[in-house]
VOGU-3710 file (C-alpha; in Angstrom, 3 decimals, decimal comma):
1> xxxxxxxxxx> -13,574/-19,798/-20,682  -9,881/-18,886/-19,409  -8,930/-18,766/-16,126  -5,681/-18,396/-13,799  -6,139/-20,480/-10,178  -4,708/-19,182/-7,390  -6,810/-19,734/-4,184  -7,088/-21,475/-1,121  -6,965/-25,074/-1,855  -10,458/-27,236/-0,533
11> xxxxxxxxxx> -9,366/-30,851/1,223  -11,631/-32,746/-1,157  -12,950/-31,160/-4,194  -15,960/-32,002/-7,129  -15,021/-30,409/-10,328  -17,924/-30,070/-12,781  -18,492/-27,950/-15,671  -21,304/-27,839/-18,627  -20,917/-28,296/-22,498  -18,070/-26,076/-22,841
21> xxxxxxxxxx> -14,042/-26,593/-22,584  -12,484/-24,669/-19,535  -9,093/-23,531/-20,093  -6,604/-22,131/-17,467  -3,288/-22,532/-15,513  -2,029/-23,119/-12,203  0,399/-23,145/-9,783  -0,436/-26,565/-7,692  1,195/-26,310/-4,432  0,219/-29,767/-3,193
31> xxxxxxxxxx> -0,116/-33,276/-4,045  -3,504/-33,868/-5,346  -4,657/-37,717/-5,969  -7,719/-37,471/-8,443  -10,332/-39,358/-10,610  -11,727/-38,189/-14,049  -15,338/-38,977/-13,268  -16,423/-37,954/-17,041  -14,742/-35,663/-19,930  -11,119/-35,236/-20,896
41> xxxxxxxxxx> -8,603/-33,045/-19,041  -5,552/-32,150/-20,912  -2,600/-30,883/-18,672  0,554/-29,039/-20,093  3,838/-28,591/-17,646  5,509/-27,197/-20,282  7,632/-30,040/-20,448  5,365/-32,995/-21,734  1,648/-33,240/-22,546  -0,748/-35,941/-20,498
51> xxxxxxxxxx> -4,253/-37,144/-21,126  -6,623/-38,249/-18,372  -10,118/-40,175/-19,643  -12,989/-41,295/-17,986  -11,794/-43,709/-15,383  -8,392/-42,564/-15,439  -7,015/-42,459/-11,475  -4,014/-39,919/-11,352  -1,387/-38,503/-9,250  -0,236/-35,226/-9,218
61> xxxxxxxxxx> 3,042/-33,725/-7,862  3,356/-30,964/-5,796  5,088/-27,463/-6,877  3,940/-27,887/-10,013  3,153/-24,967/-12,890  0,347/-26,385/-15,253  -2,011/-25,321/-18,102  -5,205/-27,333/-18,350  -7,915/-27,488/-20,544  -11,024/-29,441/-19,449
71> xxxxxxxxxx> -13,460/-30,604/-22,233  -16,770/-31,985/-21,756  -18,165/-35,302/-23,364  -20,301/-34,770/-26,220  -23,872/-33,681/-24,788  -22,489/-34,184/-21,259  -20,257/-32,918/-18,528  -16,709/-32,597/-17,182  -16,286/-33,917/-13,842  -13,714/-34,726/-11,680
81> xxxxxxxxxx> -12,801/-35,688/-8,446  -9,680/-34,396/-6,225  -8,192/-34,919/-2,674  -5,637/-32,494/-2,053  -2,891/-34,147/0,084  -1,514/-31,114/2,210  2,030/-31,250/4,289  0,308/-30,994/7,471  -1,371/-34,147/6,726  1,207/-36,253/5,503
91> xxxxxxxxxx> 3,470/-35,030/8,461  1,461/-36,126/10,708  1,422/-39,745/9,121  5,175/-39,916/8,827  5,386/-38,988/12,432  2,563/-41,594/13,131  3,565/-44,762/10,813  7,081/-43,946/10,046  6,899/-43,288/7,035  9,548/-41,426/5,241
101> xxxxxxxxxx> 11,413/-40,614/1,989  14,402/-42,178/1,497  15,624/-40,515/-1,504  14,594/-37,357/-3,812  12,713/-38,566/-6,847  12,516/-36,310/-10,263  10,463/-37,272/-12,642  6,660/-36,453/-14,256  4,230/-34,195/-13,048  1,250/-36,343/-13,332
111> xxxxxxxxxx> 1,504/-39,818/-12,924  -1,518/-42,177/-13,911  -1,839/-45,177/-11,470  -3,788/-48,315/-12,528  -7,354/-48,547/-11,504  -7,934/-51,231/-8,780  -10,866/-52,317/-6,148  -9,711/-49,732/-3,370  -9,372/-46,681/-5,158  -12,555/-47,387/-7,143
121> xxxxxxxxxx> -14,114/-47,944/-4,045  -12,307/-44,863/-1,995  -13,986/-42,905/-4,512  -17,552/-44,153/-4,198  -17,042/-43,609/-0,685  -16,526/-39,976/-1,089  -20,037/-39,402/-2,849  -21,948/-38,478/0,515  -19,058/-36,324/1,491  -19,900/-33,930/-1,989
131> xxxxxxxxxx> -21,596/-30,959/0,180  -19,513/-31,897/3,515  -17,040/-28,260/2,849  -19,001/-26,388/4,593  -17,610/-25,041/8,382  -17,531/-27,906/10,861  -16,856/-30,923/8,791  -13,289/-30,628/8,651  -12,084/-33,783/11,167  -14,858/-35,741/8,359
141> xxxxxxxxxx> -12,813/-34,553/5,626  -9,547/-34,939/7,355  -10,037/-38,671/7,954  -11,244/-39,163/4,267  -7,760/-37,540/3,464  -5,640/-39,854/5,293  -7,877/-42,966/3,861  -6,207/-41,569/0,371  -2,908/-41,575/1,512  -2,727/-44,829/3,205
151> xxxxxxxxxx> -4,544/-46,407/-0,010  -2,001/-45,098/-2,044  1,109/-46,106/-0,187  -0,773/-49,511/-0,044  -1,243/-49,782/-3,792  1,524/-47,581/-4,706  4,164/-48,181/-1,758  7,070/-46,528/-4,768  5,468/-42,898/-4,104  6,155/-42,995/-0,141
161> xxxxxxxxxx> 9,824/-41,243/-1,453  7,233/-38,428/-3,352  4,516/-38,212/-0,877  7,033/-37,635/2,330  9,964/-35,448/0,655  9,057/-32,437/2,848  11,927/-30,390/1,651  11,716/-27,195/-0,799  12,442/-26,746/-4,065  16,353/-26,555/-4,341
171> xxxxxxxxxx> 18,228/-23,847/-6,419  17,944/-24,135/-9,927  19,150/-23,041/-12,989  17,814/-19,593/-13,314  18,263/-19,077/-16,797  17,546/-22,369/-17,933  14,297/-22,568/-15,935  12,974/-18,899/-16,822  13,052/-19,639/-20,414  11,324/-23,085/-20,329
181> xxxxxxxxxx> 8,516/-21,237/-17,844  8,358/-17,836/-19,154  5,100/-18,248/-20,571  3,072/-19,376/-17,105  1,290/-16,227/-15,470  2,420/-16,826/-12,009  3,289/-14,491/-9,182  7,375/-13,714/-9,427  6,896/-15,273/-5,921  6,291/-18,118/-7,100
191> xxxxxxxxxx> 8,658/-18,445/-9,887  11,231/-17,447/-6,899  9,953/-20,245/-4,901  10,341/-23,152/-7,582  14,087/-21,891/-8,188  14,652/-22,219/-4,800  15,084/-18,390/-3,957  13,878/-16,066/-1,903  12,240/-13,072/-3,747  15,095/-10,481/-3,364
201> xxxxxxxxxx> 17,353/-13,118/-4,184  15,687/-13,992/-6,973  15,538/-10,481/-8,514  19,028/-10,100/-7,554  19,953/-13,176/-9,583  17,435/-12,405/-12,832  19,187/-9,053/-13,162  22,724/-10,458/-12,977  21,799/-12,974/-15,637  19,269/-11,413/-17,974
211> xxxxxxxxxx> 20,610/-7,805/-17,437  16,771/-6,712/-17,205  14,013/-7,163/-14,348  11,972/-9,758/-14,424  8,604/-8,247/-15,211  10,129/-6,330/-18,232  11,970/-9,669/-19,508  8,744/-11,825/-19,185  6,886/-9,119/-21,465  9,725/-8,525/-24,040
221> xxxxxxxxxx> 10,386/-12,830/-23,989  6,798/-13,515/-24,262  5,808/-10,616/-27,554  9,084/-12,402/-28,776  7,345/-16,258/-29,011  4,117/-14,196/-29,993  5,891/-12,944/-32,838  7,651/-16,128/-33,964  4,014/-18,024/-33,842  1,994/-15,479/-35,426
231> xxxxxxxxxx> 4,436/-14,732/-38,143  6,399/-18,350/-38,557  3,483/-20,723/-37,694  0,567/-18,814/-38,850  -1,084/-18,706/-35,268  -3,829/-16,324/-34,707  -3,503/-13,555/-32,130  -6,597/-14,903/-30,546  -4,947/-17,867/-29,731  -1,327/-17,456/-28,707
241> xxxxxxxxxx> -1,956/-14,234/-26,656  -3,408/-16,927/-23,231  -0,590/-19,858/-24,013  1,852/-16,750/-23,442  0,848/-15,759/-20,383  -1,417/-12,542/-21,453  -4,602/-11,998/-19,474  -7,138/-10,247/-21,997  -6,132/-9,859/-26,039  -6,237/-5,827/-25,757
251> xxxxxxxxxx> -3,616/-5,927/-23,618  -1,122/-8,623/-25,432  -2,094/-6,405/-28,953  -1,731/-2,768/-27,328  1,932/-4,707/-25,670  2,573/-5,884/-29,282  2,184/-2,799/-31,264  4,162/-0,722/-28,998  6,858/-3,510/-29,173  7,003/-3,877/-32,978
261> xxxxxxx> 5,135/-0,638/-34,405  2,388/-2,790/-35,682  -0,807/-4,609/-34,531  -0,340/-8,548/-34,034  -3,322/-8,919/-36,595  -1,188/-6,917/-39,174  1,677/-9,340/-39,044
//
Protein backbone atom coordinates (compact mmCIF):
# COMPACT_ATOMS: atom_id res chain seq x y z
CA UNK A 1 0.00 0.00 0.00
CA UNK A 2 1.19 3.66 -1.12
CA UNK A 3 0.28 6.57 0.45
CA UNK A 4 1.08 10.50 0.50
CA UNK A 5 0.56 12.12 4.34
CA UNK A 6 -0.59 15.30 4.59
CA UNK A 7 -2.96 15.85 7.61
CA UNK A 8 -3.35 17.31 10.81
CA UNK A 9 -0.64 16.06 12.95
CA UNK A 10 -2.03 13.98 16.47
CA UNK A 11 0.22 15.08 19.81
CA UNK A 12 1.04 11.45 20.51
CA UNK A 13 0.51 8.85 17.97
CA UNK A 14 0.43 4.57 17.81
CA UNK A 15 1.40 3.45 14.42
CA UNK A 16 0.42 -0.16 13.66
CA UNK A 17 -0.05 -2.00 10.57
CA UNK A 18 -0.60 -5.94 9.65
CA UNK A 19 1.62 -8.37 7.53
CA UNK A 20 2.14 -6.08 4.77
CA UNK A 21 4.90 -3.20 3.97
CA UNK A 22 3.32 0.39 3.88
CA UNK A 23 4.97 2.67 1.60
CA UNK A 24 4.50 6.51 1.33
CA UNK A 25 6.00 10.06 1.70
CA UNK A 26 5.73 13.03 3.70
CA UNK A 27 6.22 16.35 4.37
CA UNK A 28 6.98 16.37 8.39
CA UNK A 29 6.43 19.77 9.62
CA UNK A 30 7.49 19.10 13.21
CA UNK A 31 9.90 17.47 15.37
CA UNK A 32 8.71 14.08 16.14
CA UNK A 33 10.73 11.95 18.95
CA UNK A 34 9.72 8.19 18.30
CA UNK A 35 10.23 4.46 19.24
CA UNK A 36 10.09 1.44 16.79
CA UNK A 37 7.98 -0.76 19.02
CA UNK A 38 8.28 -3.81 16.37
CA UNK A 39 9.13 -4.04 12.41
CA UNK A 40 11.56 -2.04 10.33
CA UNK A 41 10.93 1.49 9.01
CA UNK A 42 13.09 2.58 6.23
CA UNK A 43 13.17 6.46 5.68
CA UNK A 44 14.59 8.15 2.44
CA UNK A 45 15.31 12.21 2.50
CA UNK A 46 16.62 11.94 -0.65
CA UNK A 47 19.85 12.65 0.63
CA UNK A 48 20.88 9.50 2.76
CA UNK A 49 19.05 6.29 3.68
CA UNK A 50 18.38 5.35 7.66
CA UNK A 51 17.22 2.18 9.32
CA UNK A 52 15.23 2.11 12.56
CA UNK A 53 14.82 -1.65 14.35
CA UNK A 54 13.00 -2.82 17.11
CA UNK A 55 14.18 -0.80 20.04
CA UNK A 56 15.61 1.82 18.05
CA UNK A 57 14.69 5.48 19.89
CA UNK A 58 14.89 8.27 17.12
CA UNK A 59 14.73 11.86 16.48
CA UNK A 60 13.33 13.45 13.73
CA UNK A 61 13.85 17.02 12.37
CA UNK A 62 11.37 19.28 11.49
CA UNK A 63 10.69 20.59 7.72
CA UNK A 64 11.60 17.58 6.53
CA UNK A 65 10.48 15.77 2.93
CA UNK A 66 10.65 11.88 3.47
CA UNK A 67 9.72 8.56 1.77
CA UNK A 68 9.10 5.68 4.14
CA UNK A 69 8.45 2.26 3.83
CA UNK A 70 7.27 0.36 6.93
CA UNK A 71 7.69 -3.50 6.92
CA UNK A 72 6.28 -5.83 9.30
CA UNK A 73 8.23 -8.66 11.22
CA UNK A 74 7.78 -11.96 9.82
CA UNK A 75 4.21 -13.25 11.06
CA UNK A 76 3.87 -10.03 13.09
CA UNK A 77 3.27 -6.32 13.07
CA UNK A 78 4.72 -2.85 12.47
CA UNK A 79 4.38 -0.62 15.29
CA UNK A 80 5.58 2.45 16.33
CA UNK A 81 5.37 5.04 18.67
CA UNK A 82 5.54 9.02 18.03
CA UNK A 83 5.27 12.33 20.05
CA UNK A 84 5.05 15.11 17.81
CA UNK A 85 6.92 18.09 19.39
CA UNK A 86 4.91 21.20 18.00
CA UNK A 87 6.33 25.05 18.18
CA UNK A 88 3.69 26.04 20.47
CA UNK A 89 4.98 23.62 22.87
CA UNK A 90 8.50 24.12 22.83
CA UNK A 91 7.85 27.98 22.96
CA UNK A 92 6.31 27.82 25.77
CA UNK A 93 9.30 25.88 27.47
CA UNK A 94 11.90 28.28 26.19
CA UNK A 95 9.87 31.07 27.60
CA UNK A 96 9.46 28.94 30.85
CA UNK A 97 13.14 27.35 31.44
CA UNK A 98 15.16 29.49 29.23
CA UNK A 99 15.94 27.50 27.00
CA UNK A 100 17.19 28.59 23.70
CA UNK A 101 19.26 27.90 20.54
CA UNK A 102 22.37 29.31 20.40
CA UNK A 103 23.38 28.54 16.99
CA UNK A 104 21.70 27.01 13.64
CA UNK A 105 22.62 23.36 13.32
CA UNK A 106 22.53 21.46 9.70
CA UNK A 107 22.89 18.19 9.65
CA UNK A 108 20.67 14.63 9.34
CA UNK A 109 17.16 14.26 9.21
CA UNK A 110 16.78 11.47 11.59
CA UNK A 111 18.99 11.11 14.29
CA UNK A 112 19.03 7.77 16.41
CA UNK A 113 19.69 8.48 20.17
CA UNK A 114 20.94 5.66 22.47
CA UNK A 115 18.40 3.79 24.43
CA UNK A 116 18.57 4.59 28.21
CA UNK A 117 16.27 4.04 31.54
CA UNK A 118 14.13 7.32 30.94
CA UNK A 119 13.16 7.08 27.53
CA UNK A 120 12.47 3.34 27.91
CA UNK A 121 10.50 4.20 30.68
CA UNK A 122 8.77 7.57 29.07
CA UNK A 123 7.54 5.15 26.69
CA UNK A 124 5.96 2.57 28.96
CA UNK A 125 4.40 5.41 30.50
CA UNK A 126 2.57 6.36 27.44
CA UNK A 127 0.75 2.84 27.12
CA UNK A 128 -2.51 3.98 29.09
CA UNK A 129 -2.50 7.17 27.15
CA UNK A 130 -3.05 4.80 23.60
CA UNK A 131 -6.97 5.76 23.29
CA UNK A 132 -6.51 9.25 25.28
CA UNK A 133 -6.99 11.39 21.42
CA UNK A 134 -10.19 11.62 21.74
CA UNK A 135 -11.83 15.46 22.57
CA UNK A 136 -11.02 16.51 26.12
CA UNK A 137 -7.75 14.89 26.86
CA UNK A 138 -5.63 17.37 25.39
CA UNK A 139 -3.94 19.17 28.80
CA UNK A 140 -3.21 14.87 29.46
CA UNK A 141 -1.49 14.75 26.28
CA UNK A 142 0.06 18.12 26.52
CA UNK A 143 1.89 17.30 29.76
CA UNK A 144 3.05 13.86 28.31
CA UNK A 145 4.55 16.15 25.50
CA UNK A 146 6.58 18.32 27.58
CA UNK A 147 7.79 15.06 29.73
CA UNK A 148 9.47 14.21 26.07
CA UNK A 149 11.06 17.30 25.67
CA UNK A 150 12.52 17.80 29.00
CA UNK A 151 13.79 13.99 28.83
CA UNK A 152 15.44 14.72 25.82
CA UNK A 153 17.24 17.91 26.64
CA UNK A 154 18.18 15.89 29.83
CA UNK A 155 19.69 12.98 27.94
CA UNK A 156 20.42 14.82 24.87
CA UNK A 157 21.18 18.52 26.21
CA UNK A 158 23.27 18.93 22.24
CA UNK A 159 19.63 19.10 20.52
CA UNK A 160 18.40 22.22 22.73
CA UNK A 161 20.16 24.33 19.46
CA UNK A 162 17.55 21.89 17.12
CA UNK A 163 14.62 21.70 19.34
CA UNK A 164 14.44 25.76 20.01
CA UNK A 165 15.61 27.20 16.45
CA UNK A 166 12.15 28.74 15.87
CA UNK A 167 13.17 30.44 12.71
CA UNK A 168 12.05 29.39 8.98
CA UNK A 169 13.64 27.81 6.46
CA UNK A 170 16.10 30.42 4.86
CA UNK A 171 16.45 30.98 1.02
CA UNK A 172 17.99 28.35 -0.78
CA UNK A 173 19.38 27.40 -3.80
CA UNK A 174 16.46 27.05 -6.08
CA UNK A 175 17.93 25.15 -8.69
CA UNK A 176 20.08 23.11 -6.73
CA UNK A 177 17.29 22.12 -4.32
CA UNK A 178 14.49 21.46 -7.09
CA UNK A 179 16.58 18.92 -8.73
CA UNK A 180 17.66 16.96 -5.59
CA UNK A 181 13.62 17.09 -4.53
CA UNK A 182 11.91 16.90 -7.74
CA UNK A 183 10.74 13.56 -7.22
CA UNK A 184 8.67 14.20 -3.65
CA UNK A 185 4.81 14.78 -4.38
CA UNK A 186 4.40 17.76 -2.24
CA UNK A 187 2.22 20.82 -2.54
CA UNK A 188 4.41 23.71 -4.60
CA UNK A 189 3.58 25.36 -1.20
CA UNK A 190 5.54 23.48 0.37
CA UNK A 191 8.46 23.19 -1.84
CA UNK A 192 8.14 27.24 -1.63
CA UNK A 193 8.26 27.03 2.03
CA UNK A 194 11.54 24.82 2.42
CA UNK A 195 13.35 27.34 -0.10
CA UNK A 196 12.45 29.93 1.98
CA UNK A 197 9.89 31.70 -0.45
CA UNK A 198 6.74 32.78 -0.51
CA UNK A 199 4.59 31.09 -3.26
CA UNK A 200 4.56 33.96 -5.87
CA UNK A 201 8.04 34.38 -5.18
CA UNK A 202 8.76 31.13 -5.66
CA UNK A 203 7.08 30.81 -9.10
CA UNK A 204 8.62 34.00 -9.95
CA UNK A 205 12.06 32.56 -9.23
CA UNK A 206 11.39 28.79 -10.91
CA UNK A 207 10.49 30.59 -14.13
CA UNK A 208 13.54 32.87 -14.16
CA UNK A 209 15.73 29.84 -13.61
CA UNK A 210 14.15 26.86 -15.32
CA UNK A 211 12.45 29.01 -18.07
CA UNK A 212 9.22 26.72 -17.46
CA UNK A 213 6.53 26.60 -14.51
CA UNK A 214 6.94 24.51 -11.99
CA UNK A 215 4.19 21.97 -12.46
CA UNK A 216 5.23 21.46 -16.17
CA UNK A 217 9.10 21.11 -15.10
CA UNK A 218 8.30 18.56 -12.27
CA UNK A 219 6.39 16.35 -15.00
CA UNK A 220 8.92 16.76 -17.91
CA UNK A 221 12.08 16.25 -14.96
CA UNK A 222 10.37 13.38 -13.44
CA UNK A 223 9.32 11.15 -17.20
CA UNK A 224 13.07 12.21 -17.71
CA UNK A 225 14.55 9.93 -14.47
CA UNK A 226 11.61 7.49 -15.49
CA UNK A 227 13.17 7.12 -18.70
CA UNK A 228 16.81 6.85 -17.63
CA UNK A 229 15.68 3.93 -14.97
CA UNK A 230 13.46 2.04 -17.12
CA UNK A 231 15.71 2.11 -20.09
CA UNK A 232 19.45 2.36 -18.35
CA UNK A 233 18.76 0.34 -15.14
CA UNK A 234 16.20 -2.04 -16.26
CA UNK A 235 13.53 -0.77 -13.65
CA UNK A 236 10.02 -1.76 -14.15
CA UNK A 237 7.33 0.85 -14.73
CA UNK A 238 5.55 -0.58 -11.78
CA UNK A 239 8.14 0.43 -9.67
CA UNK A 240 9.71 3.76 -10.55
CA UNK A 241 6.35 5.45 -11.47
CA UNK A 242 5.68 6.10 -6.97
CA UNK A 243 9.68 6.87 -6.23
CA UNK A 244 8.97 9.70 -8.96
CA UNK A 245 6.37 11.28 -7.52
CA UNK A 246 3.34 9.73 -9.76
CA UNK A 247 0.12 8.94 -7.92
CA UNK A 248 -1.50 5.88 -9.88
CA UNK A 249 0.64 3.96 -12.91
CA UNK A 250 -2.14 5.02 -15.65
CA UNK A 251 -1.35 8.28 -15.16
CA UNK A 252 2.74 8.18 -15.10
CA UNK A 253 2.24 5.65 -18.51
CA UNK A 254 -0.58 7.85 -20.31
CA UNK A 255 2.26 11.08 -19.11
CA UNK A 256 4.99 8.83 -20.63
CA UNK A 257 3.63 7.95 -23.94
CA UNK A 258 2.55 11.35 -24.75
CA UNK A 259 6.12 12.47 -23.70
CA UNK A 260 8.11 9.93 -25.76
CA UNK A 261 5.47 8.42 -28.37
CA UNK A 262 5.67 5.13 -26.66
CA UNK A 263 4.33 3.23 -23.59
CA UNK A 264 6.93 2.97 -20.57
CA UNK A 265 6.41 -0.94 -20.85
CA UNK A 266 7.59 -0.70 -24.56
CA UNK A 267 10.90 0.83 -23.66
Amino acid sequence: MVVREEKKLPQIAYSCYYTRSREGEQFVPEHIFSYQISGTLLINDGHKAYTLREGDFRFSRRNQLIKFVKIPPQHGEFKSLSVYLDQDTLRSISLEYGYKSAQHVDGDSILTLTPNALYQNYITSLQPYQQLEQAGNEPLLALKRREAVLLLLQCNPELSDILFDFTDPGKLDLEAFMNKNFHFNVELKRFAYLTGRSLATFKRDFEKIFHSSPSRWLLHRRLQEAYYLIKEKGRSPSDVYLELGFEDLSHFSFAFKKEYGVAPSRI
